[in-house]
N, C-alpha and C positions, 0 to 999 in steps of 0.2 A: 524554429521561428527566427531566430540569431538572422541565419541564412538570409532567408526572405524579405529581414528588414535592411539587408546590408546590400541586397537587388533594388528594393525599394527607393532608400536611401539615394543610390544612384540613377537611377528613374528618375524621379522626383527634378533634383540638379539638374537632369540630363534635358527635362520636361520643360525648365524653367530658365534653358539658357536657349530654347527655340526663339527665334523671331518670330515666328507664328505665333508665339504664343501671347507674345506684348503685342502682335496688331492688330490680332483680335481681341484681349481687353480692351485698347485703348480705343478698338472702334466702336464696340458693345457699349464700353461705359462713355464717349460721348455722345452715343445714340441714348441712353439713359439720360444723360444730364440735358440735351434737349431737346427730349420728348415733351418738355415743361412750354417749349414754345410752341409745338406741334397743336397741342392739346387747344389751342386758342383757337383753332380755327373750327370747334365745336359750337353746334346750332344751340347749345345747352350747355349753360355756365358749369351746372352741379353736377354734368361729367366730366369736367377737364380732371378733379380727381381720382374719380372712378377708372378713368383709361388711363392715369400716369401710373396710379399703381398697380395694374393691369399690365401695361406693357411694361413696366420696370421688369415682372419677376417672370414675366414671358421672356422677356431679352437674358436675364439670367439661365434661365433655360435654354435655350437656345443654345447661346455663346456655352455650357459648356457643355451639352449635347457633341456641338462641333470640334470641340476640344477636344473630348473624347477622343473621337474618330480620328482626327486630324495626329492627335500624338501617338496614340495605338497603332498608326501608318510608321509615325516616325519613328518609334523608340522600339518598336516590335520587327515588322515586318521589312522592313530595312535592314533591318540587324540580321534580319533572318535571308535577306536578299544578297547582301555584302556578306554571309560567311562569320560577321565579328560575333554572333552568338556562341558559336563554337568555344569562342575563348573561354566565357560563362560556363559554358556547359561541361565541357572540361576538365573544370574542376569538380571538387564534391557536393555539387550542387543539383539537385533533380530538377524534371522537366516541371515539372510539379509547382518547388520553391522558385524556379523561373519566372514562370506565367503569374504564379499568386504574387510574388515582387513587382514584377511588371505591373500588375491593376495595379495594387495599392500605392505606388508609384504614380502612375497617371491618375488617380483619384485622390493625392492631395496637393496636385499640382490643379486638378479640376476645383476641388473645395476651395484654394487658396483664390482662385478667379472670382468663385463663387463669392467669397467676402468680400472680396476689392469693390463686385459692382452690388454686393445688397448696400457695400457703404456708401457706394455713388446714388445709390437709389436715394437713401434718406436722408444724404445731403440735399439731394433737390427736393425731397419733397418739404426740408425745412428752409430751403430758397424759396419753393413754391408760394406753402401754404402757413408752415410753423414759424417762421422769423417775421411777417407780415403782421399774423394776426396778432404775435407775444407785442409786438410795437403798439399796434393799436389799442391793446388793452392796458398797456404799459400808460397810455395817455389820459386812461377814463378813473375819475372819479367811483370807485363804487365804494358807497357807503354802508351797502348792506353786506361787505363782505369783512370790515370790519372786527377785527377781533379783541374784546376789554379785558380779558383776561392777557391780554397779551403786550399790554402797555407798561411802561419803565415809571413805577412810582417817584417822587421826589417833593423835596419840599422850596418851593422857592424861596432864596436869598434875599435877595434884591431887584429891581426893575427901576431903570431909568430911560430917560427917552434915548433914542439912537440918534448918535449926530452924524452916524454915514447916510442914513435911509431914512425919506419924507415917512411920514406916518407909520411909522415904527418904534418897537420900545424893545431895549438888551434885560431879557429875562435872563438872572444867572441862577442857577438850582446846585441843593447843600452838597453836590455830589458830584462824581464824573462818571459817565456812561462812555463807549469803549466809541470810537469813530468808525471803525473797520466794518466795512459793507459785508453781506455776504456774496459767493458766488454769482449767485441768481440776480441778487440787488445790481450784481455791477454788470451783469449779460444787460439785464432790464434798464440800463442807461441811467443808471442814478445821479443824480446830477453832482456837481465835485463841492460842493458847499458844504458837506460835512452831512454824516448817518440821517440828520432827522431833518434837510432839505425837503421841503415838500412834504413832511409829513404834518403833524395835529399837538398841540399843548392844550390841555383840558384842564378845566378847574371847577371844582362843585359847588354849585349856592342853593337857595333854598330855588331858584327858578327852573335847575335844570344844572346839566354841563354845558358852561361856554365853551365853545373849540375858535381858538385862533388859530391861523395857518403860520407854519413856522419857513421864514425862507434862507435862512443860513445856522448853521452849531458846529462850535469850537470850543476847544478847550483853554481856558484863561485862567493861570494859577491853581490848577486843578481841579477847578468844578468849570460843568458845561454851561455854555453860555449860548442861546437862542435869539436870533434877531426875529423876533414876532410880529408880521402885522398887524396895525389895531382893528382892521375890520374881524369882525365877529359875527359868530350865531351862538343860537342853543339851539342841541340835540338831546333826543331821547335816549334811550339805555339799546335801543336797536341803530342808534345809528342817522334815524333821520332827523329832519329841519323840523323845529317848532316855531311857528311863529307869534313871535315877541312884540309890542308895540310900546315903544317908549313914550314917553313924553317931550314936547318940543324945544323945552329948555336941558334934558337929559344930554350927559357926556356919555360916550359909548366904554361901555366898561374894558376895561384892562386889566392884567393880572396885578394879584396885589401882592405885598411882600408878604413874608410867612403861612400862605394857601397850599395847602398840599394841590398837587399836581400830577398828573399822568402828561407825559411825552412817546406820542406813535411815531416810529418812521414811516416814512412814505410805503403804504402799501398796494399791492398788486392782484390781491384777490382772485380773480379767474386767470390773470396774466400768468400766475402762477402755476394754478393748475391746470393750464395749457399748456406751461413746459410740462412740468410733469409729467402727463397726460401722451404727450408726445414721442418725449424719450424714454419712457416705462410702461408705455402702451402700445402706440404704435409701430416704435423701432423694432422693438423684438417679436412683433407680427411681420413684419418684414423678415428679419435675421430667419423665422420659424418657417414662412416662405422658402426662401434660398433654401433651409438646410431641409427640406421637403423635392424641392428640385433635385439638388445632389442626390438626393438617394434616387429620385427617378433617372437621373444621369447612372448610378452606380449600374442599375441595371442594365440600364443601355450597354455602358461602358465593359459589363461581363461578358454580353455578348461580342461586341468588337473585339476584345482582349484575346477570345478563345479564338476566332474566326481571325485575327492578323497573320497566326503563323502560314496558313494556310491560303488567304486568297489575296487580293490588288485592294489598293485604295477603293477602286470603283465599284466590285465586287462588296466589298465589306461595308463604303457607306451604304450603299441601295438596299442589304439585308436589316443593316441596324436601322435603315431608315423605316424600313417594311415590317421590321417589329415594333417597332418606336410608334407606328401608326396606327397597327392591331394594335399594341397595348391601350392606349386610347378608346379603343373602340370593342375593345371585349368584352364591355358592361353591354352595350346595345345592340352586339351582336349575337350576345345569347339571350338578351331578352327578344331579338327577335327571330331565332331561329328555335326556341324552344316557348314560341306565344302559343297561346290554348289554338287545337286544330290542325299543329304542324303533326307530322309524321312522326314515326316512331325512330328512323335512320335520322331525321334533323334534326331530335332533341338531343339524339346521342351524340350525334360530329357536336352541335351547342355544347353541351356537356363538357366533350372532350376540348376543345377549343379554349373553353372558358379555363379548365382547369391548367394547360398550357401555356397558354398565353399568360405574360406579366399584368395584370391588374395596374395599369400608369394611371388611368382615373383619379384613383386617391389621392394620389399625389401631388396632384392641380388642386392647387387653391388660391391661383390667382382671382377668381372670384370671390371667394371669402377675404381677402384681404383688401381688394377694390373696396368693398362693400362694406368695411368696420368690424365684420363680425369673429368674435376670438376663435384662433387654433388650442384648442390646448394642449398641455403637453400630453398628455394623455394618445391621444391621436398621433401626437410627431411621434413617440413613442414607437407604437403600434404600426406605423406605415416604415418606421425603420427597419423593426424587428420583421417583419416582409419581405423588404428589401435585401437585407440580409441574407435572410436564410433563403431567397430567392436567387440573391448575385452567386450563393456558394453553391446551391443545386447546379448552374450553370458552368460557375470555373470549375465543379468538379466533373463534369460531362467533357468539357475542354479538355483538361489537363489528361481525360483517358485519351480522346483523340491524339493530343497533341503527342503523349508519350509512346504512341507508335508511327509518328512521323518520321522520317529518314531525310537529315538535313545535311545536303549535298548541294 
């Protein structure tokens, strides 16, 4: 194995210093990044999604289907054309550890493709669809998202009016709370006026909880200090508006000294969990995508690998193309060459066919992933262990040809 990674190895290098090989990513992934504008010219809004993520992991496909072929030309059958194999072979290296270096070689120069554009795919589609919406929710009020358990107790110190800001009062509390945002708080454009800008100061009376909106906090002598607007409401224990009727001589109440108090930051409730949602949902249906491709490439790419030492560019693409297309088609053409009625010779050739032929079907899930609906690993699993033991049925049918080839 030493051997084969050390063929590998220089494959790999040899794969990745092609010019082919950077202008086909860079074509592939900017046909990926705007397919986003493509998609607009659909008669129906609610598929411009369905076809970006569609043709994303189609285009991943594709580009390194071609890759495949295209370096299996270069790093094989060249080698084998110009005599420079000899030198490999030469040494104590079999035909065998050759050809299995050579694939696994051109297959993580394919997979390495393969993540460059699943990453271009999800950057656009959080161009598209994810950095739009996190903005828009990043702007709404929701109160039913809310969480009381999850407010910063304190007891207020003091409150005087504010002589920077008309109708405001400098709530200062017995304590300091930390200013530092998180992550997300600062993707989510948190404004720079300090942790609990835009968020809620609460306080309990017997009517309910007051919430004033708080639009600036700092730290002054070690405890926090809040610039709170005087407008007010009361809210229930969920969250919503009660309505309150004062009286027409009534001052609008304000925080008083010594009231225990809760201070919320500004919260993002679904904002949130549409990142979330995004980059722990979506993305790695994408990543599971690509790495479902690669293995239908792997097979592909078996085929090409055994067939390089042996035939032309033109030869080799039109064979892998012509399996690459049965494979596709193996589910439908044995359901229909073995339908109730056929013969007893067409169920047999179906039969046979089906069990020859690479099962690529499975593989394809660009429609489950256009569509939302989860891979799980379970299945990535399952369609690798296939693949697998499928690519190695083939390099070792190759590697018997190939080890009685006479390279002159």
């Amino acid at each position: 194995m030493y051997k084969t990674w050390v063929v590998a190895s220089n494959t790999a290098h040899e794969a990745l210093r092609q010019p082919l090989f950077y202008i086909l990513l860079v074509s592939f992934g900017g046909m990926i990044w705007s397919s986003q504008y493509f998609t607009m010219f659909t008669l129906d809004e609610s598929l411009e999604a369905f076809l970006l993520r569609e043709m994303g992991i189609s285009s991943i496909a594709l580009a390194c289907g071609l890759m495949a072929v295209l370096l299996s030309w270069l790093v094989i059958t060249r080698e084998m054309e110009k005599l420079t194999a000899l030198t490999v072979l030469s040494k104590p290296v079999t035909r065998g550890q050759f050809l299995l270096g050579k694939y696994f070689g051109i297959l993580g120069a394919v997979a390495f493709a393969a993540a460059v554009l699943a990453a271009a795919l999800v950057v656009t589609l959080w161009q598209k669809e994810g950095e739009p919406r996190f903005s828009s929710l990043c702007d709404i009020d929701e109160a039913a998202q809310f969480d009381w358990g999850g407010d910063s107790p304190g007891l207020i110190e003091s409150v005087e009016l504010s002589p920077e800001y008309a109708h405001t009062v400098l709530v200062t509390l017995d304590r300091t709370y930390e200013e530092r945002t998180s992550a997300l708080a600062r993707l989510a454009g948190v404004p720079q006026e300090g942790r609990f800008a835009g968020g809620s100061l609460f306080v309990w009376r017997d009517s309910g909880a007051l919430e004033w909106n708080v639009l600036r906090s700092s730290v002054r002598n070690g405890k926090t200090t809040l610039v709170v607007q005087r407008d007010w409401r009361v809210v229930d224990t969920a969250g919503r508006a009660v309505h309150v009727t004062l009286p027409a001589d009534a001052q609008p109440p304000i925080p008083q000294a010594r009231e225990d108090a809760r201070v919320r930051p500004r919260r993002y409730g679904a904002a949130a969990a549409h990142y979330h949602q995004f980059w722990t949902g979506e993305a790695p249906q994408i990543l599971k995508g690509a790495t479902l491709a690669v293995m239908r490439v792997a097979i592909l790419l078996a085929f090409a690998a055994s067939l390089a030492p042996h035939a032309s560019l033109v030869a080799n693409a039109s064979i892998s193309f012509l399996v690459f297309l049965l494979g596709h088609l193996s589910n439908y053409l044995f359901l229909a060459l073995t339908a109730p009625g056929r013969g007893f010779l067409s169920r047999g050739f179906g039969r046979i066919f089906y069990a020859l032929l690479p099962n690529l079907e499975n593989f394809r899930v660009e429609s489950l992933v256009a569509a939302g609906r989860p891979i799980t690993m379970t299945y990535v699993l399952t369609c690798a262990a296939y693949g697998i033991a499928y690519s190695a049925l083939v390099l070792v049918a190759g590697t018997a040809v190939f080890s009685r080839k006479e390279i002159r």
